[in-house]
C-alpha positions as CSV (number, residue, x, y, z in Angstrom):
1,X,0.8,-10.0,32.0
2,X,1.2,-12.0,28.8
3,X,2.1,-10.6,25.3
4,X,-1.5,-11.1,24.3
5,X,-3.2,-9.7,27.2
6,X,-0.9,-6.2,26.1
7,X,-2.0,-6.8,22.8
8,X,-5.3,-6.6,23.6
9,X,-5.1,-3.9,25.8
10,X,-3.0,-1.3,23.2
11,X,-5.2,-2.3,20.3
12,X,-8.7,-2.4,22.1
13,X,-7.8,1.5,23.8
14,X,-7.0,2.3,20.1
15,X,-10.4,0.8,18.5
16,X,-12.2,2.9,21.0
17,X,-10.7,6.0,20.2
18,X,-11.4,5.2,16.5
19,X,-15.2,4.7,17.4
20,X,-15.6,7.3,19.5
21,X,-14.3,9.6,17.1
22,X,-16.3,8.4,14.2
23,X,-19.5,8.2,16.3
24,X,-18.8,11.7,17.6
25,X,-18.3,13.1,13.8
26,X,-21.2,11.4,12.3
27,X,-21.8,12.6,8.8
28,X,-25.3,14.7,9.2
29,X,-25.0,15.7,5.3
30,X,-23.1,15.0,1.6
31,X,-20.8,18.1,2.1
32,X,-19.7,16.3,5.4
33,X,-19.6,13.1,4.0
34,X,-17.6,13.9,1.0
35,X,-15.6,16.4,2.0
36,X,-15.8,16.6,6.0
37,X,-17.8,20.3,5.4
38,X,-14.7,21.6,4.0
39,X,-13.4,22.9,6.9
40,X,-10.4,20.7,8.5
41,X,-7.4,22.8,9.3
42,X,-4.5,22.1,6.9
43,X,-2.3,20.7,9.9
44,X,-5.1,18.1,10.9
45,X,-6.0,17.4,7.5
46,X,-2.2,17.0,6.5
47,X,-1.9,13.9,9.0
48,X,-5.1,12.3,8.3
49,X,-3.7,13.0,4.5
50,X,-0.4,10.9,5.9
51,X,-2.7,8.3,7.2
52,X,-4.4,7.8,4.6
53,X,-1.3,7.6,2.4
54,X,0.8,5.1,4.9
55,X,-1.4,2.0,3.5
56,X,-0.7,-1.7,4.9
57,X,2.2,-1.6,2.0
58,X,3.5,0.9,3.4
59,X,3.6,0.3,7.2
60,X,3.5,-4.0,6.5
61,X,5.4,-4.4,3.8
62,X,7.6,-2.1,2.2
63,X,9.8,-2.6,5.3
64,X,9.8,-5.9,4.5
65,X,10.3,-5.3,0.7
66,X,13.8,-3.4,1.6
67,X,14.4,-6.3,3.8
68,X,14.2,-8.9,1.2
69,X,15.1,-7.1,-2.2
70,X,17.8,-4.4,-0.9
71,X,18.4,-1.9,-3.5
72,X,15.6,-2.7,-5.5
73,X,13.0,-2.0,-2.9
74,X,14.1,1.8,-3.4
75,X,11.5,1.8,-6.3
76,X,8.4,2.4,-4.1
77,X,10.3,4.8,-1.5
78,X,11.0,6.7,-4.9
79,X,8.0,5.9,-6.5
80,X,5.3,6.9,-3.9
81,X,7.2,9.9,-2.3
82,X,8.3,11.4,-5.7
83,X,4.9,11.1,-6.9
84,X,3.5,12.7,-4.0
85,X,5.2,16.0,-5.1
86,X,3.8,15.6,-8.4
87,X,0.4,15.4,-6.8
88,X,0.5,18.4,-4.8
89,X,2.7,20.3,-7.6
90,X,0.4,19.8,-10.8
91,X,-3.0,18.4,-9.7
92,X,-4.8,19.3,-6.4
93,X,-4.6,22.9,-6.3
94,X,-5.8,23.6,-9.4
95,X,-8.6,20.5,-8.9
96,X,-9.2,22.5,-5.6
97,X,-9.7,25.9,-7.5
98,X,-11.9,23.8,-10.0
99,X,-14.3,23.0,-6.9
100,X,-15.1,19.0,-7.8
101,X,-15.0,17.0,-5.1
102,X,-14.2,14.0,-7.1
103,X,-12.0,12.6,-10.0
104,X,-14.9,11.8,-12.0
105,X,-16.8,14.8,-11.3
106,X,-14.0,16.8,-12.4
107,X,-13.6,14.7,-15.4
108,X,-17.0,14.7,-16.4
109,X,-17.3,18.8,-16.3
110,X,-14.3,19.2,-17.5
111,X,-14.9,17.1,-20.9
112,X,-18.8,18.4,-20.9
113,X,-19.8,14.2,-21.3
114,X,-21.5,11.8,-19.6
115,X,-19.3,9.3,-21.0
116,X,-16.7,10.2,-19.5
117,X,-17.7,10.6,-16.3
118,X,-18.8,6.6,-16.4
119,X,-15.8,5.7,-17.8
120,X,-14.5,7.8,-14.5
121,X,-16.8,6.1,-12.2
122,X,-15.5,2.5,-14.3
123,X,-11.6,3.2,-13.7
124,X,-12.2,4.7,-10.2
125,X,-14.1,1.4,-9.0
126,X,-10.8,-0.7,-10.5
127,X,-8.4,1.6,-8.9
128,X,-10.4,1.6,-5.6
129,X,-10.3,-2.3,-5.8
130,X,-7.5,-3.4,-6.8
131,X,-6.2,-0.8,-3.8
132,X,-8.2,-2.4,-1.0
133,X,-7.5,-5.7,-1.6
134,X,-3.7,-5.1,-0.4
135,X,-5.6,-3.1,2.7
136,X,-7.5,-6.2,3.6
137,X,-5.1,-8.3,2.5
138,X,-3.1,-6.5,5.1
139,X,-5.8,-6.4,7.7
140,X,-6.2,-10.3,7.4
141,X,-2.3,-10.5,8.1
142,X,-2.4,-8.6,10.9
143,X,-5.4,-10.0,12.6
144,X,-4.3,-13.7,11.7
145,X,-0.8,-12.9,13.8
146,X,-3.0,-11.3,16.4
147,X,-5.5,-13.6,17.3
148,X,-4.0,-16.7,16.1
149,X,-6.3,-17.7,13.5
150,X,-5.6,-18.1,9.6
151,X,-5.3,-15.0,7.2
152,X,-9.4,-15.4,6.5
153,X,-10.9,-14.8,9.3
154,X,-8.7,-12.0,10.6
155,X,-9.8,-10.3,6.8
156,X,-13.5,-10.4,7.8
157,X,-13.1,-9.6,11.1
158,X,-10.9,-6.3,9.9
159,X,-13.8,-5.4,6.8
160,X,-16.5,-5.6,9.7
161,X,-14.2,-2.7,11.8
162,X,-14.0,-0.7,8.6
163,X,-17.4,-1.0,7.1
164,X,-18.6,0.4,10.9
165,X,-16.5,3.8,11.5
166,X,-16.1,4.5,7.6
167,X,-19.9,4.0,6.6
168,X,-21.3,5.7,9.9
169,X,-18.8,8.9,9.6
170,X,-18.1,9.5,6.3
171,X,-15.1,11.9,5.2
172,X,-15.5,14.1,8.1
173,X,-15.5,10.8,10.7
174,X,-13.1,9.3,8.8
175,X,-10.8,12.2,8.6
176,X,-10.4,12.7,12.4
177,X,-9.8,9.0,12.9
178,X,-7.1,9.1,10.6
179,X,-5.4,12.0,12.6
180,X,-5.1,9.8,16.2
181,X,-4.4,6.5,13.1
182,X,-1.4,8.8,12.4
183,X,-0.2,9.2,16.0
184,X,-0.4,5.8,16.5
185,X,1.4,4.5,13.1
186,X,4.4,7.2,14.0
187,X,5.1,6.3,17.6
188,X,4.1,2.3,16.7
189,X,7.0,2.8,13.7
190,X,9.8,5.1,15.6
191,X,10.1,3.2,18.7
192,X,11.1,0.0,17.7
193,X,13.4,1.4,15.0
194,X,15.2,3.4,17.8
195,X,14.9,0.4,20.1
196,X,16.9,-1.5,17.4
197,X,19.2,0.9,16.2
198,X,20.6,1.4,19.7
199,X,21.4,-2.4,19.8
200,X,22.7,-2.8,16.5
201,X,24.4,0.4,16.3
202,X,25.3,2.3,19.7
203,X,22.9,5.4,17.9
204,X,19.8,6.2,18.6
205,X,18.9,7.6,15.4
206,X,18.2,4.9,12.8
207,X,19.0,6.7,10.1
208,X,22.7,7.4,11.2
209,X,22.6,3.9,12.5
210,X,21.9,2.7,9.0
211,X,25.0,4.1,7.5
212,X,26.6,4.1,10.9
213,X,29.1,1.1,12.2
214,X,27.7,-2.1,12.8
215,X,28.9,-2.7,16.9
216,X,27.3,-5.6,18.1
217,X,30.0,-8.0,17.5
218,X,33.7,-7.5,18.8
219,X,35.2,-5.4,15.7
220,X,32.7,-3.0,15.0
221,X,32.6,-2.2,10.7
222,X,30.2,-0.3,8.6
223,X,26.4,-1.9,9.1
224,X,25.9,-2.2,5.4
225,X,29.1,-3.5,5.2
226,X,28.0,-6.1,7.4
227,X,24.6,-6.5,5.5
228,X,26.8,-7.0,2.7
229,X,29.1,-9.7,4.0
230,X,26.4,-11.8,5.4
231,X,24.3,-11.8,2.5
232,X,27.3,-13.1,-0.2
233,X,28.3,-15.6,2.5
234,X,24.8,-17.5,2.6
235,X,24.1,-17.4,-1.3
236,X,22.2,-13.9,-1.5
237,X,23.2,-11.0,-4.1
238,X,24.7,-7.5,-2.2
239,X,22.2,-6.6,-0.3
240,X,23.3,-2.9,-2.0
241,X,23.4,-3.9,-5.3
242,X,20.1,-4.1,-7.8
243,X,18.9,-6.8,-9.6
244,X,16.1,-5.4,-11.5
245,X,16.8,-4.5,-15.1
246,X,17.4,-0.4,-15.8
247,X,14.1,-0.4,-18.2
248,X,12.0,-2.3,-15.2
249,X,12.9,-0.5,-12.3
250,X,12.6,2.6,-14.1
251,X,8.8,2.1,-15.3
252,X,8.1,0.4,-12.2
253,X,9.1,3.7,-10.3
254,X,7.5,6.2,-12.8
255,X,4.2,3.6,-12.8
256,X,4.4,4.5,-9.0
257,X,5.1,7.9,-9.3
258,X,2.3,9.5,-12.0
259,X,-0.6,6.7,-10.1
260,X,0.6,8.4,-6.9
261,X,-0.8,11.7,-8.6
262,X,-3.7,10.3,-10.2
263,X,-5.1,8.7,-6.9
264,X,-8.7,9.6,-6.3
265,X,-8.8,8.7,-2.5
266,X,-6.0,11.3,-1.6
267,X,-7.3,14.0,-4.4
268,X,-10.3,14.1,-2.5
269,X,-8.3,14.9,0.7
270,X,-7.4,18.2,-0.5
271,X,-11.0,19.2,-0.3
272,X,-11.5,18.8,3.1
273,X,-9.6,22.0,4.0
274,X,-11.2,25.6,3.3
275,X,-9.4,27.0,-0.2
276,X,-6.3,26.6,-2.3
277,X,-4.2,28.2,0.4
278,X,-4.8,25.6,2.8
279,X,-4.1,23.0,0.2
280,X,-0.5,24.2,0.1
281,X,-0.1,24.2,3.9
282,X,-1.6,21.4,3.9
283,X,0.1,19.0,1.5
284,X,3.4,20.4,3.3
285,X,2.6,18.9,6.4
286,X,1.5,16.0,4.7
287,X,5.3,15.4,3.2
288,X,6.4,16.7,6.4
289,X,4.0,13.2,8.3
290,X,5.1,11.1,5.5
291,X,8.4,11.4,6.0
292,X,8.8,10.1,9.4
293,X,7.8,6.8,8.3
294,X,9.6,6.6,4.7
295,X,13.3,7.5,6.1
296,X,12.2,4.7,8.8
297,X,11.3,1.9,6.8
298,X,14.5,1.5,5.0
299,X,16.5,1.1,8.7
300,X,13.7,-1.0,9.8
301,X,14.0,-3.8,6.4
302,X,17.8,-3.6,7.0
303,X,17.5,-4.2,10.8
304,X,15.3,-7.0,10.2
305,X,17.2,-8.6,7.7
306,X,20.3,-8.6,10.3
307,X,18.3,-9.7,12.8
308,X,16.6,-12.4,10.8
309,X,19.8,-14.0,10.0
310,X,21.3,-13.7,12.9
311,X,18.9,-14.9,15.3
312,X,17.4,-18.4,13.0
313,X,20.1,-19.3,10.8
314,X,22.0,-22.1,12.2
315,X,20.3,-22.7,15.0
316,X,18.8,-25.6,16.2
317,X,15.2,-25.8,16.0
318,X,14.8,-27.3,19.4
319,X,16.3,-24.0,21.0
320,X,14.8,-21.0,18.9
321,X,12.5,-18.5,20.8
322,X,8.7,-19.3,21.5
323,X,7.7,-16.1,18.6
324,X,8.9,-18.5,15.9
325,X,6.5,-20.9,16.6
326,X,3.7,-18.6,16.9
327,X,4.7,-16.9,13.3
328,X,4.5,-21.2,12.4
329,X,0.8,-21.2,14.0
330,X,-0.6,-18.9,11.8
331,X,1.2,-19.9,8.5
332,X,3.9,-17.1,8.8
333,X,6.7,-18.7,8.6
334,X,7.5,-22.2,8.2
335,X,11.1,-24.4,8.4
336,X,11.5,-27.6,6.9
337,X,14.1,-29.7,8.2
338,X,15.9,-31.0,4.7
339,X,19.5,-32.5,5.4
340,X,18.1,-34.1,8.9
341,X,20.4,-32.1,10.9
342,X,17.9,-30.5,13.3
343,X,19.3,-26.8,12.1
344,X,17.8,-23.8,10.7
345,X,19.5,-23.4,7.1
346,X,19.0,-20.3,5.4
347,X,20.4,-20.0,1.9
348,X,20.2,-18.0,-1.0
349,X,20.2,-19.0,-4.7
350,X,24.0,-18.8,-5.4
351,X,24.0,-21.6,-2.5
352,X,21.1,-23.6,-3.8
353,X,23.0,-23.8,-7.2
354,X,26.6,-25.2,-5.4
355,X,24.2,-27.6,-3.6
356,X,25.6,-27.2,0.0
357,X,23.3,-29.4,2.2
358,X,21.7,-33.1,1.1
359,X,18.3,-32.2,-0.3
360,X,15.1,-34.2,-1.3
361,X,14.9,-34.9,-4.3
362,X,12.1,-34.3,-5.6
363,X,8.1,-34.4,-4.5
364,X,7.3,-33.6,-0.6
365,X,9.0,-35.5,2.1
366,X,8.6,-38.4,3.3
367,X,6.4,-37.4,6.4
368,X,2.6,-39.3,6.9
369,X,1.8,-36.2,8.5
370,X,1.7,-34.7,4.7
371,X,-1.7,-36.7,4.9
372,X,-3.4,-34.6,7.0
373,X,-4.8,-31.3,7.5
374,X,-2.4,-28.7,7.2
375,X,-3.0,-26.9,10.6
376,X,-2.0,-30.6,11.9
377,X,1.7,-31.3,9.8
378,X,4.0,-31.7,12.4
379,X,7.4,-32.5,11.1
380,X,10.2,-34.8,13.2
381,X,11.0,-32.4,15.1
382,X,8.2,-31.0,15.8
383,X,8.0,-28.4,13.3
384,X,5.3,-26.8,10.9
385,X,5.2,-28.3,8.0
386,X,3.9,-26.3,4.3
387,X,3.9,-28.7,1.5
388,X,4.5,-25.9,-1.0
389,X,7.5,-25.0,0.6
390,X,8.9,-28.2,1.2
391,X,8.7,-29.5,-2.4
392,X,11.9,-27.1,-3.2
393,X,15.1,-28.9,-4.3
394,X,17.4,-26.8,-2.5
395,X,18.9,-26.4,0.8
396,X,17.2,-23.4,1.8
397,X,14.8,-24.2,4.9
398,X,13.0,-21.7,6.2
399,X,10.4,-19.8,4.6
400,X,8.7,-16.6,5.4
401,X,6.2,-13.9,4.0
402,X,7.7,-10.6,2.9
403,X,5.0,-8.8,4.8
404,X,5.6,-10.6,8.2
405,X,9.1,-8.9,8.6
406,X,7.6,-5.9,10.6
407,X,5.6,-7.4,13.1
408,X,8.5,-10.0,13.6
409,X,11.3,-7.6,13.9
410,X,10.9,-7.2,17.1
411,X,10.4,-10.1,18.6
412,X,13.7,-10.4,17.1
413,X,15.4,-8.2,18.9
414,X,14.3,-9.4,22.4
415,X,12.6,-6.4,22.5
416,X,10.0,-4.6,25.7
417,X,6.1,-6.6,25.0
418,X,5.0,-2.9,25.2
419,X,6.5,-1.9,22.4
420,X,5.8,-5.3,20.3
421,X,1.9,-4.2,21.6
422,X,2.4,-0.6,19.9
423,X,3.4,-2.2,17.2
424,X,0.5,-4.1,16.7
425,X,-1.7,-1.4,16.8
426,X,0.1,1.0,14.6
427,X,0.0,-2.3,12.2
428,X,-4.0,-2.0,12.2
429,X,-3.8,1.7,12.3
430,X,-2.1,1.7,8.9
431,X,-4.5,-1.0,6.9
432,X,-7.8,0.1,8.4
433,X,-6.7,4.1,7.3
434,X,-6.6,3.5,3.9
435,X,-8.8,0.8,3.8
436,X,-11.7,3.3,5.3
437,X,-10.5,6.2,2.6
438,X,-10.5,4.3,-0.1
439,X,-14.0,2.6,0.9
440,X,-15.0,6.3,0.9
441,X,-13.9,7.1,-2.0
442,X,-15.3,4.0,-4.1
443,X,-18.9,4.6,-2.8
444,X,-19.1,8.1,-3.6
445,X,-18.2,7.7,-7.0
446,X,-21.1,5.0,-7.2
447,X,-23.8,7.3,-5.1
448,X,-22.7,10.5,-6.3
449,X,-21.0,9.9,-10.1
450,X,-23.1,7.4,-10.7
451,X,-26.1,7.3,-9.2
452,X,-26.9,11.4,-8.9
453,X,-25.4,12.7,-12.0
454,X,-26.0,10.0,-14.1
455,X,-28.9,7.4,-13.1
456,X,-30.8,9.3,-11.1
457,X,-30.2,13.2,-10.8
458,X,-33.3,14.1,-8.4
459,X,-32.1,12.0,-5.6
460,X,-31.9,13.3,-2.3
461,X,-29.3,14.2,0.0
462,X,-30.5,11.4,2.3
463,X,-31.1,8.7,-0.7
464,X,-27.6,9.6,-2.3
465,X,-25.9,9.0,1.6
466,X,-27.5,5.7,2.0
467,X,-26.8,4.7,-1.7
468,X,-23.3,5.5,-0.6
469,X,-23.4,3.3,2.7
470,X,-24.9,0.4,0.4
471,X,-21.7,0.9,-2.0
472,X,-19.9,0.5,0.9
473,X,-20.7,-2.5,2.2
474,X,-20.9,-4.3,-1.4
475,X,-17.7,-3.5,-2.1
476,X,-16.3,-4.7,1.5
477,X,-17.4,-8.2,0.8
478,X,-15.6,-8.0,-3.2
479,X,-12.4,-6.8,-1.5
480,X,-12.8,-9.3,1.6
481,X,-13.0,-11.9,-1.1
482,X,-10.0,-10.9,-3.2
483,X,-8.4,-9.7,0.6
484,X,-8.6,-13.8,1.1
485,X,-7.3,-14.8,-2.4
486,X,-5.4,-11.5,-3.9
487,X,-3.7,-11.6,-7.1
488,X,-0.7,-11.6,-5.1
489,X,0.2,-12.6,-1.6
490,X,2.9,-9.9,-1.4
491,X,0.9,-6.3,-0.4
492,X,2.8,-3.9,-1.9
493,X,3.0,-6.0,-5.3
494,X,-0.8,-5.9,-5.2
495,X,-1.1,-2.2,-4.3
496,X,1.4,-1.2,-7.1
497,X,-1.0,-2.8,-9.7
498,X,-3.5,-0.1,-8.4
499,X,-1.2,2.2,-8.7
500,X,-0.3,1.1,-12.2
501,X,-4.3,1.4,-13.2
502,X,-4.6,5.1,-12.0
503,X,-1.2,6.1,-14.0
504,X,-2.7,4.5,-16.9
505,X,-6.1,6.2,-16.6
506,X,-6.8,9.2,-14.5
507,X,-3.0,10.8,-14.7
508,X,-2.5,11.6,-18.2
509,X,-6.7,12.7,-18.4
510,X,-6.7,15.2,-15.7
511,X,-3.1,16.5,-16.4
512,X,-4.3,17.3,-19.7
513,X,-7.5,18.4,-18.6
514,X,-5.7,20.9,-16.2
515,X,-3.1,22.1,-18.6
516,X,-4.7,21.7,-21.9
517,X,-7.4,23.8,-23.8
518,X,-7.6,21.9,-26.9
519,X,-8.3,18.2,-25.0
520,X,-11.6,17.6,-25.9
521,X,-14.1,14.6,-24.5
522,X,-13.2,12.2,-27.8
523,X,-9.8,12.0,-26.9
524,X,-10.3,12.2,-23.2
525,X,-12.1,9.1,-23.3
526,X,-10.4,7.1,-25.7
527,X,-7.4,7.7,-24.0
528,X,-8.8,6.2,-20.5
529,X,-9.9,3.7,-22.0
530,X,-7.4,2.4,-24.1
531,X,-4.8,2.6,-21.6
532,X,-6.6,1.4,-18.5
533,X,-7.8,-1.9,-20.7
534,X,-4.0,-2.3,-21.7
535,X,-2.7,-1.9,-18.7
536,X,-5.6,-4.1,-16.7
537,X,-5.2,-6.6,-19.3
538,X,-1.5,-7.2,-19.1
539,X,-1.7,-7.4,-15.4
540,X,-4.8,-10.1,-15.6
541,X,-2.9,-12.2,-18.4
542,X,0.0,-12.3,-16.2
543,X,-1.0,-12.8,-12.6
544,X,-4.2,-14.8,-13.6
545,X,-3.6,-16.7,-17.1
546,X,-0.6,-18.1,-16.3
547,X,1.5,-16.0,-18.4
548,X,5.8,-16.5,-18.0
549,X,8.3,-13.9,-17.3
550,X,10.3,-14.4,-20.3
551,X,6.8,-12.9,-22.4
552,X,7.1,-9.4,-20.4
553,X,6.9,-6.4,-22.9
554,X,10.9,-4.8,-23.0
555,X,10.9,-6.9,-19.4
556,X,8.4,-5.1,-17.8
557,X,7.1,-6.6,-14.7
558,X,3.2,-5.9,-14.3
559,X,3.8,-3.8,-11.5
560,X,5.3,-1.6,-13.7
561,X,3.3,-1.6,-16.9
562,X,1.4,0.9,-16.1
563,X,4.1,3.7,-17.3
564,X,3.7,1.9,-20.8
565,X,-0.4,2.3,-20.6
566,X,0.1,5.6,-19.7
567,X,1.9,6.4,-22.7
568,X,-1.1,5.0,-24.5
569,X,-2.9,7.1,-22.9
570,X,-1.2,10.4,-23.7
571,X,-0.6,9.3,-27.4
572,X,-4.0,8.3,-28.2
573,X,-5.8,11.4,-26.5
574,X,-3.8,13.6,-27.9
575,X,-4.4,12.2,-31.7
576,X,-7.5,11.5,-31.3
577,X,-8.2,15.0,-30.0
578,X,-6.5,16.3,-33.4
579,X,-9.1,14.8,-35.6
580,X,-12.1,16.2,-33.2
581,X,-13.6,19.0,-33.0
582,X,-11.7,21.4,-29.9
583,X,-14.1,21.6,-26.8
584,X,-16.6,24.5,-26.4
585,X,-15.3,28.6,-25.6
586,X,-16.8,28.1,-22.4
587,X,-15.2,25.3,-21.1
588,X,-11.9,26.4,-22.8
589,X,-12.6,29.8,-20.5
590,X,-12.9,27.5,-17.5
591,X,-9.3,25.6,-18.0
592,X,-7.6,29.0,-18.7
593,X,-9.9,30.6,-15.3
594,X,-8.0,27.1,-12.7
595,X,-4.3,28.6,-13.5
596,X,-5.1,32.3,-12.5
597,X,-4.5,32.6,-8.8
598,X,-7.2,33.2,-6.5
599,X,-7.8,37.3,-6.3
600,X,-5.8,38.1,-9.2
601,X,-8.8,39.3,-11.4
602,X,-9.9,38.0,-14.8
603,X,-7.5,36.5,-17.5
604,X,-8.4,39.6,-19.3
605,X,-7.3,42.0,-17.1
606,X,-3.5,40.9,-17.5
């Protein structure tokens, strides 16, 4: 049996358990849509919560992230797991005990305006999108290594899968897919890494293996040690040292952190269980799911990298393993044979600058193959060949996508085709969960925020589902289309700017709705609005209008601009708010009633 052939196998058994499920939990009403009927148990709702979390960034390419940057990488293991704890700390139990299903629901109640519920609906549909284009983006990846075809096709191929089981099911559907999406992603993540770990290592825990002793060669030292070594050798910085400025990687991390806790697709998770109890036991287990994967990835990016080096650099091309070639097929990975040695060269930029190979110098080179179509540039010796990473001056020769790094560790490591087929599907697992939430998430706030409580307020149950399922699929073919041409090729790059928008906008608004009783709707709204369009602006003018590096705000990357927006945000809601008049008694009663604990008795009575 051929690697494909198991491919196929583990990933169509896991596609018909994600149908089945969703065709068995068919949404029959909004409640169940929504919110699954509001009565998942806080264990199954904690890994469905975990799936839905574990995006393609996570799962694809944060691994890969740590594999490439090191150190730096930390910022979105910091980042996303810190601000999960803000999440379940400050926001969804007291959302939950405020009884809106939705972000904009709860912002339009809570600051008594229909304005600001659009301007809700308006930031959730950029948060949503900007979100689900690293999803599909991830999908397309995925699909592209899987079937063999280019990054394109395997995106519309993966919205087609989404738009079925997350449009039929709804919340409830969705939320029991993501439970066996969970079981997959774990076992699809775990395996290898122990696989690895035992080779590398001698342990079969990764995360002791990772700051265990490196013993595959003859005098075993410390693996990052090792890491270390081979990295300064070939050009490359420490692989433990950072390289991001202090002010960057700080409001890149905090940018990841409060968007974590402003994220309407896993708010709404916390209202799938049956009160604020639940919610507790349930976001518990959720850190508890999380976890397995997050103290993974690191030991996965560091295996890689050894593995990567090891395995391709200096070696000649006519003798590498038959995986590298596929990864060439599909535009993966690509080697360009520069000093005419017949070698794979892999350098770093302390290399490039010494100069240690013959270059070309300058343009592409000289290959008539360069004429024709791409799928068809066959180099001398019989390699890919990518124009855009050929036209480089320096010796480096091999090229590869950050987000490729999972799926090809291991092949690297020589290891089972079983477990290469696991890891296939846990790959799909992880893009089409969030993909499917956030889908969710996106067409309620256009059926129900928009549509029923602002449009059109006597629409039915059955008109406000199928508005929904319409929302759905337009917005599959938007993020299909930016899933094929994303602002950036890198996922998790892409996903942070999401991440960045809802920090900017829904963070500071419903922290302050939760814990303040003089916010009124004039400041609620010019604060969302001021710092999303800062924030969305910086990121466009950057990653669209061909803004440089050396223009960035204190050195702020876009990925992490969304700290400084929500600054904005808090600063101009709160003076605005001071020159307004303070909200209504009643809905000053309602913010004090959310932070009195369920069966306590009136504020009055204490």
């Amino acid at each position: 049996m051929t690697q494909d052939h198991l491919n196929f196998i583990f990933i169509g058994i896991s596609f018909a358990l994600y149908i089945g499920i969703a065709i068995k939990s068919r949404a029959g009403s909004t409640k169940e849509y929504y919110t699954a009927g509001g009565g998942v148990s806080p264990f199954a709702n904690g890994m469905a919560t975990a799936a839905d979390w574990m995006s393609a960034a996570t799962f694809i390419s944060m691994a890969g992230t740590v594999a490439i940057s090191g150190y730096d990488a930390s910022r979105f293991l910091m980042g996303w797991t810190g601000g999960f704890v803000l999440l379940t700390i400050l926001m969804v139990p007291y959302l939950r005990k405020f009884g809106k299903a939705t972000v904009p629901d709860f912002v339009g109640d809570r600051y008594y305006s229909k304005l600001a519920r659009g301007v809700a609906v308006v930031c959730a549909i950029f948060i949503c999108m900007t979100y689900i284009m690293g999803q599909m983006r991830g999908v397309g990846v995925v699909f592209s290594q899987l079937f063999g075809i280019g990054i394109p096709a395997g995106v519309i191929i993966g919205a087609s899968i989404v738009f079925f089981y997350a449009g039929l099911g709804g919340m409830k559907g969705i939320t029991y897919t993501q439970v066996a999406q969970y079981c997959v992603m774990a076992f699809a993540y775990t395996i290898p890494a122990i696989y690895i770990a035992i080779a590398l290592t001698d342990n079969f825990i990764p995360q002791l293996g990772l700051i265990g002793d490196y013993t595959a060669d003859e005098v075993a030292i410390p693996f990052l040690q090792k890491l270390n070594n081979i990295n300064q050798e070939l050009g490359f910085a420490e692989y433990t040292s950072g390289k991001l400025s202090t002010m960057n990687m700080f409001c890149i991390t905090a940018a990841l952190m409060c968007g974590t806790a402003g994220l309407p697709h896993v708010i709404v998770r916390f209202f799938t269980v049956k009160n604020v109890g639940a919610v507790r036991k349930s976001a518990c287990w959720t850190l508890l799911f999380i976890a397995v994967i997050y103290l993974t990835a690191p030991t996965i990016g560091a295996f890689s990298r050894v593995n990567l080096i090891e395995k391709l650099h200096n070696s000649p091309y006519s003798e590498v393993p038959s995986w590298f070639q596929e990864f060439e097929a599909t535009g993966q990975m690509a080697w360009v044979d520069k000093n005419g040695d017949g070698k794979i060269q892999y350098y770093g930029p302390a290399k490039s600058e010494v100069g240690t190979a013959t270059v070309f110098q300058g343009g592409k080179p000289s290959y008539p193959e360069y004429d024709a179509p791409e799928s068809q540039r066959v180099g001398v010796n019989g390699e890919r060949l990518l124009a855009n990473k050929a036209d480089d001056s320096n010796p480096n020769e091999l090229w590869f996508g950050n987000d490729i790094m999972v799926m090809a560790n291991p092949h690297m490591a020589g290891l089972p085709m079983w477990v290469i087929a696991l890891l296939m599907a846990g790959c799909i697992a992880a893009a089409l969960s969030t993909a499917a939430g956030l889908l969710l998430v996106l067409s309620t706030s256009i059926s129900h925020d928009l549509m029923k409580k602002i449009v059109k307020p006597d629409l039915s149950d059955q008109e406000e589902v199928r508005y929904a399922r319409m929302a759905s699929f337009g917005a599959l073919i938007v993020a299909a289309y930016f899933g094929i041409n994303p602002p950036s090729a890198f996922i998790a790059k892409t996903v942070a700017f999401a991440f960045g928008l809802a920090a900017s906008s829904f963070f500071p608004t419903l922290l302050i709705g939760i814990f303040s009783k003089r916010m009124n709707r004039e400041g609620a709204i010019s604060g969302m609005i001021c710092g999303i369009v800062f924030t969305i602006s910086y990121i466009i003018y950057f990653q669209f209008l061909g803004g440089h590096k050396e223009q960035y705000f204190l050195g702020i990357t876009p990925e992490g601009i969304g700290f400084i927006g929500m600054l904005i945000n808090f600063a101009v809601s709160f003076i605005v708010s001071s020159f307004t008049p303070a909200p209504p008694q009643d809905v000053q009663d309602m913010v004090e009633s959310i932070h009195i604990p369920s069966g306590s008795g009136d504020a009055s009575d204490h």
